[in-house]
VMD Tcl script that draws the C-alpha trace (Angstrom):
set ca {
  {46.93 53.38 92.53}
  {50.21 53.41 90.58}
  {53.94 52.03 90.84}
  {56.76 53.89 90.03}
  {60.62 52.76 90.16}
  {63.90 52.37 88.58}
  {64.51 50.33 85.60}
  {64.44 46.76 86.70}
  {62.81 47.01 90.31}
  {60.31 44.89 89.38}
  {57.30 47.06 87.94}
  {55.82 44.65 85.52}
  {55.67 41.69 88.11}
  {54.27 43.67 91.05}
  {51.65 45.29 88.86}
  {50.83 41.03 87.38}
  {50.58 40.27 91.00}
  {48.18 42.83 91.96}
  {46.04 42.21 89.30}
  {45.82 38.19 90.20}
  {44.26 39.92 93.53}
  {42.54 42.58 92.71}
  {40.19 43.45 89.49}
  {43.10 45.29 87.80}
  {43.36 47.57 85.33}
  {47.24 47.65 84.45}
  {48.26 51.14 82.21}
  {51.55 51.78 81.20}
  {53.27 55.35 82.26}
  {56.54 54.37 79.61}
  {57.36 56.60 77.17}
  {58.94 53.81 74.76}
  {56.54 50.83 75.97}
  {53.83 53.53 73.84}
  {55.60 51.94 70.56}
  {55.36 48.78 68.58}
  {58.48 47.20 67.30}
  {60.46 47.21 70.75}
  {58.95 44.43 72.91}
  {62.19 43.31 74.10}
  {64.38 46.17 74.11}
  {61.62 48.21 75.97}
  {60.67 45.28 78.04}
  {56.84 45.43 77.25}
  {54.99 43.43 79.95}
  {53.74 39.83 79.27}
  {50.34 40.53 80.96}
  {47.38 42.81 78.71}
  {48.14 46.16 79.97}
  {46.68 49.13 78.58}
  {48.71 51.89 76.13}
  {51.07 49.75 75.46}
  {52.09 49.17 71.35}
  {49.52 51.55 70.49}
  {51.75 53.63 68.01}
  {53.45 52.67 65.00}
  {57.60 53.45 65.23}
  {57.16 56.20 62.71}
  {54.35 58.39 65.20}
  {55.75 61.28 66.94}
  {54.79 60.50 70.57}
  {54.00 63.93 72.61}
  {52.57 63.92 76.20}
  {49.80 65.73 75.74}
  {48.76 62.70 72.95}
  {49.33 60.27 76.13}
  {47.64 62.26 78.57}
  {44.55 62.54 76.76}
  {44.55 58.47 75.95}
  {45.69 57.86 79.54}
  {42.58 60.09 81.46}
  {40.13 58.16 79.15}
  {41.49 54.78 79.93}
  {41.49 55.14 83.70}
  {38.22 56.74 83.77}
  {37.10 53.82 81.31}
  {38.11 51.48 84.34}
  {36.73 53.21 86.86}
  {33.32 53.83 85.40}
  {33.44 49.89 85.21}
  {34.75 48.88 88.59}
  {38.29 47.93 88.13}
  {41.07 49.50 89.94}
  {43.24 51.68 87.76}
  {47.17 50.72 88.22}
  {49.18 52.96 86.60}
  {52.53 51.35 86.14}
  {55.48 52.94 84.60}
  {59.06 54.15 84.84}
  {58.83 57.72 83.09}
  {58.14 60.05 85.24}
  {56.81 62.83 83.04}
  {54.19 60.10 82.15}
  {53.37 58.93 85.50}
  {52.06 62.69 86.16}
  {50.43 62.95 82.78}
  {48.47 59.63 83.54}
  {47.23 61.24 87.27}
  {47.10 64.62 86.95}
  {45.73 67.53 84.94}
  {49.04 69.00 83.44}
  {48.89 72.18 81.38}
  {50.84 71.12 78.58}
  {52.37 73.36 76.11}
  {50.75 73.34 72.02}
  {52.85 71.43 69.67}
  {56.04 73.09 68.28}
  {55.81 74.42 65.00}
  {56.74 71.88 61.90}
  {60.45 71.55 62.24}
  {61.07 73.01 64.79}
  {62.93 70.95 66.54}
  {65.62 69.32 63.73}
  {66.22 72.96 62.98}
  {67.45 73.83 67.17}
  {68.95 70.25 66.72}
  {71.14 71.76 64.15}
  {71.78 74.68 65.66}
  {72.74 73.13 68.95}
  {75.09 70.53 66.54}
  {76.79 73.37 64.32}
  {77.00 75.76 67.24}
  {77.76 74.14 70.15}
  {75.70 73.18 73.22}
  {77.50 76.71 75.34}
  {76.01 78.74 72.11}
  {72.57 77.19 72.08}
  {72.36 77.67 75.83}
  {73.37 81.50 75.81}
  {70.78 81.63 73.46}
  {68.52 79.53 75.55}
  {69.23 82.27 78.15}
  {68.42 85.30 76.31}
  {64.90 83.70 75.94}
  {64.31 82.31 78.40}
  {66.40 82.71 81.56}
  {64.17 80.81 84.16}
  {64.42 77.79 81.88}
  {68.33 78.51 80.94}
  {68.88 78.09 84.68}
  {67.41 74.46 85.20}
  {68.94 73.46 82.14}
  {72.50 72.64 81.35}
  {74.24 73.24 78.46}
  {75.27 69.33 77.71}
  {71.76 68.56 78.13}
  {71.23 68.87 74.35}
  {67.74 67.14 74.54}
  {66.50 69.41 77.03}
  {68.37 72.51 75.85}
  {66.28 72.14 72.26}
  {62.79 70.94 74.28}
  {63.46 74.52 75.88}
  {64.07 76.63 73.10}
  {60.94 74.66 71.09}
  {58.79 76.23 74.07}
  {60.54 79.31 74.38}
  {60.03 80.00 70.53}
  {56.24 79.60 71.04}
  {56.14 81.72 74.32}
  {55.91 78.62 76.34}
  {59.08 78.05 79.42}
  {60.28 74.72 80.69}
  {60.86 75.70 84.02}
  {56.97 76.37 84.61}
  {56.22 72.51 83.50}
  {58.82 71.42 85.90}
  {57.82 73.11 88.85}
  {54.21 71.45 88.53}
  {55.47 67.97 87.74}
  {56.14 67.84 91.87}
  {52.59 68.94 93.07}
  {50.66 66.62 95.05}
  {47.20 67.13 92.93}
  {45.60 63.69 91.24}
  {42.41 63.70 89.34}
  {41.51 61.12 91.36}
  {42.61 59.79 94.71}
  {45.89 58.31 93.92}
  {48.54 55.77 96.61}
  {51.59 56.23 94.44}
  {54.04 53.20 95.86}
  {57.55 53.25 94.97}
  {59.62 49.85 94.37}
  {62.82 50.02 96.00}
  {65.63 48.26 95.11}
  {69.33 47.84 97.12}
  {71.98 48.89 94.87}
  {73.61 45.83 94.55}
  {69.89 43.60 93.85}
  {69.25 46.65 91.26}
  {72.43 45.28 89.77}
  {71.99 42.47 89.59}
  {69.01 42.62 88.01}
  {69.87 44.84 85.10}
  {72.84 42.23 84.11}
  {70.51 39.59 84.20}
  {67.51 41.57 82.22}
  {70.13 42.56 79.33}
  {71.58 38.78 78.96}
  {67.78 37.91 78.42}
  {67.32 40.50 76.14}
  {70.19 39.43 73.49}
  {69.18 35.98 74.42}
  {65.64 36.73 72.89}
  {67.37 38.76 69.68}
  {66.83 42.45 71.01}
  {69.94 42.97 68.27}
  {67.42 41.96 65.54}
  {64.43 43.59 66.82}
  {66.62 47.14 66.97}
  {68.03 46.48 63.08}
  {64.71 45.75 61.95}
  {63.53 49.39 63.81}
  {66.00 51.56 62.49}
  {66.26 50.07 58.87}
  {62.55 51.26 58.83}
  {60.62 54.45 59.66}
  {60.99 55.58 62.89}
  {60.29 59.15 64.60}
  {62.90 60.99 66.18}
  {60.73 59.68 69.61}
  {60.90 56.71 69.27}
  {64.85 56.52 68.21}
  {64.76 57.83 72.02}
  {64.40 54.27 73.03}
  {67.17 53.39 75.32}
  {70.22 52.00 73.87}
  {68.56 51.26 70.43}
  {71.54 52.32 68.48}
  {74.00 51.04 70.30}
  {72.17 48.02 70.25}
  {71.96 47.73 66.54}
  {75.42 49.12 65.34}
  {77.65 47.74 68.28}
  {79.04 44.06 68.34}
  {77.22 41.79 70.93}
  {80.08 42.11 74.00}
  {80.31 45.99 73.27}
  {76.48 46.59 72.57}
  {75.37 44.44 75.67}
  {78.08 47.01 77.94}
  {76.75 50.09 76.63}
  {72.93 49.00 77.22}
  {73.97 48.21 80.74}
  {75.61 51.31 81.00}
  {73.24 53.05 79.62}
  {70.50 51.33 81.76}
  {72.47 52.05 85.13}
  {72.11 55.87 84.39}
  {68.74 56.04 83.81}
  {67.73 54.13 86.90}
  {69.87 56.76 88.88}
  {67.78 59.41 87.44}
  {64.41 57.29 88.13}
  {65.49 57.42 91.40}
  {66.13 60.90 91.79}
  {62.02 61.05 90.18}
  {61.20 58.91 93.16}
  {62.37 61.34 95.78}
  {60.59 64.09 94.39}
  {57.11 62.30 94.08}
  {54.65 63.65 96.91}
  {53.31 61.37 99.13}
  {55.13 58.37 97.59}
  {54.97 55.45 99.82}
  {58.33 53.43 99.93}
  {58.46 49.98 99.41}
  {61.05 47.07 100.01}
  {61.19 45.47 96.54}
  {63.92 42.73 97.45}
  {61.51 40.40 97.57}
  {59.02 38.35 95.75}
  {56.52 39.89 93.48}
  {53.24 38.72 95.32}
  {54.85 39.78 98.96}
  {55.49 43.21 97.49}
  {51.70 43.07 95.96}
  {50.45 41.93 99.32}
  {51.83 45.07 100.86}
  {50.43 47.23 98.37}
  {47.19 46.28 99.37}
  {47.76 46.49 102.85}
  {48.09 50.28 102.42}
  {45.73 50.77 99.51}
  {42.81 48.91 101.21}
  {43.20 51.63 104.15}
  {43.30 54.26 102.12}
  {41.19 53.82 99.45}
  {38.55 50.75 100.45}
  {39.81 48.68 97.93}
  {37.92 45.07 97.11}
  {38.95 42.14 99.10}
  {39.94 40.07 96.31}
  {39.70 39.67 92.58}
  {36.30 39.88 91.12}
  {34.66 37.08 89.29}
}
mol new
graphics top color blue
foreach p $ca { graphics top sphere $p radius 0.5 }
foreach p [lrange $ca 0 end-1] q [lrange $ca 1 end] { graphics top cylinder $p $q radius 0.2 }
display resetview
């Protein structure tokens, strides 16, 4: 099974709760979990869950990496009897865990600080008319603010390879295996909530530190992807704690918009206690996919 939501929906404790029922295995689908270094600012989970702080901060993460290290570890667990629960918050991830996804090669060596520069001395309306004339299928999912995707797309187009393609098979309904994919919904206001209170915790615990400490190191232009770790370290408490929740509220708007484009996704209340939501899960899964009763000895 797996659990997808929005930043702060309650992932993490869900995923605990199953696995206090159920012979678990928990496997992160985060893009930034992947790194050590961040515990707090990427709000690594308290329980043993697999592929998380498997890379150093200097790796350059890539999908296909995670893919390969993600089919192995749930076919590890199934082989021995455990449930595979695939728990994350990246979408792209979430498919590469449960799916076979055709993923481009790797871009040639710097590639992609050279279209960073371009897209920085020539503007993001120049690096997209140039996106165009390469790739015009990709140009038109793309826009030209978007200066992370506008590079990713020129990377691919450079070595004959199109974003739009990837995109269009991110929504098929196609698992390796057979897959419940639950999604943890959150009222606006509880989502809220919830992000406030997650970000006074994390300065509480000395997520300011943590993010000096990554960047006065080496660290790969992934994982300085990590959200809000510069504003984090630069920014004064007040300031750095608004632009991490400002920060955080966008990107659980676009996990959102992931969720309604998931086939098959079953919707879940997650205004509620961790073990109720758990208990639900199960409910559906058992139906569907003849779970265990309870946790194994």
């Amino acid at each position: 099974m797996a659990l997808f939501g929005p930043t702060a929906s309650g992932k993490s404790a869900v995923a605990e709760a199953l696995a206090q029922r159920i012979s678990a295995e928990l496997v992160s689908a985060d893009s930034m979990q992947v790194y050590r270094g961040l515990p707090i600012l990427t709000n690594q989970p308290s329980m043993p869950t697999r592929l998380v702080a498997i890379w150093e901060l200097d790796h350059e993460a890539s999908v296909a990496e995670y893919q390969r290290q993600a089919h192995a570890t749930i076919d590890e667990a199934l082989a021995a009897g455990r449930t595979p629960v695939v728990v994350g918050g990246t979408g792209l991830y979430l498919r590469a865990a449960l799916a076979e996804l055709e993923l481009p090669p790797a871009p040639a060596p710097g590639a992609r600080k050279r279209w960073e520069a371009f897209y920085d001395e020539e503007g993001g309306a120049h690096a997209h008319s140039e996106l165009a004339d390469r790739d015009p299928q990709a140009a038109a999912a793309v826009h030209a603010n978007d200066r992370r995707r506008v590079v990713r797309a020129l990377e691919l187009a450079e070595i004959g390879h199109s974003l739009a393609p990837q995109r269009e098979r991110l929504w098929s309904a196609e698992t390796r295996h057979p897959t419940v994919i639950f999604g943890l919904d959150v009222p606006g206001a509880e989502l809220e909530r919830r992000i406030f209170e997650r970000t006074d915790a994390m300065f509480q615990a000395g997520v300011q530190e943590e993010a000096r400490r990554a960047l006065a190191g080496p660290i790969s232009q992934t994982a300085r992807q990590a959200l809000g770790l510069e504003d984090v370290a630069t920014l004064p408490p007040a300031e750095a704690k608004d632009a991490l929740i400002r920060r955080t509220r966008r990107y659980a708007a676009y996990q959102r918009k992931w969720m309604r484009r998931i086939p098959g996704l079953v919707s879940l209340t997650a205004a509620r206690p961790p073990g109720e939501v758990a208990d639900a899960i199960l409910e559906v899964a058992r139906a569907r996919q003849r779970l265990p009763a309870g946790r194994a000895g």
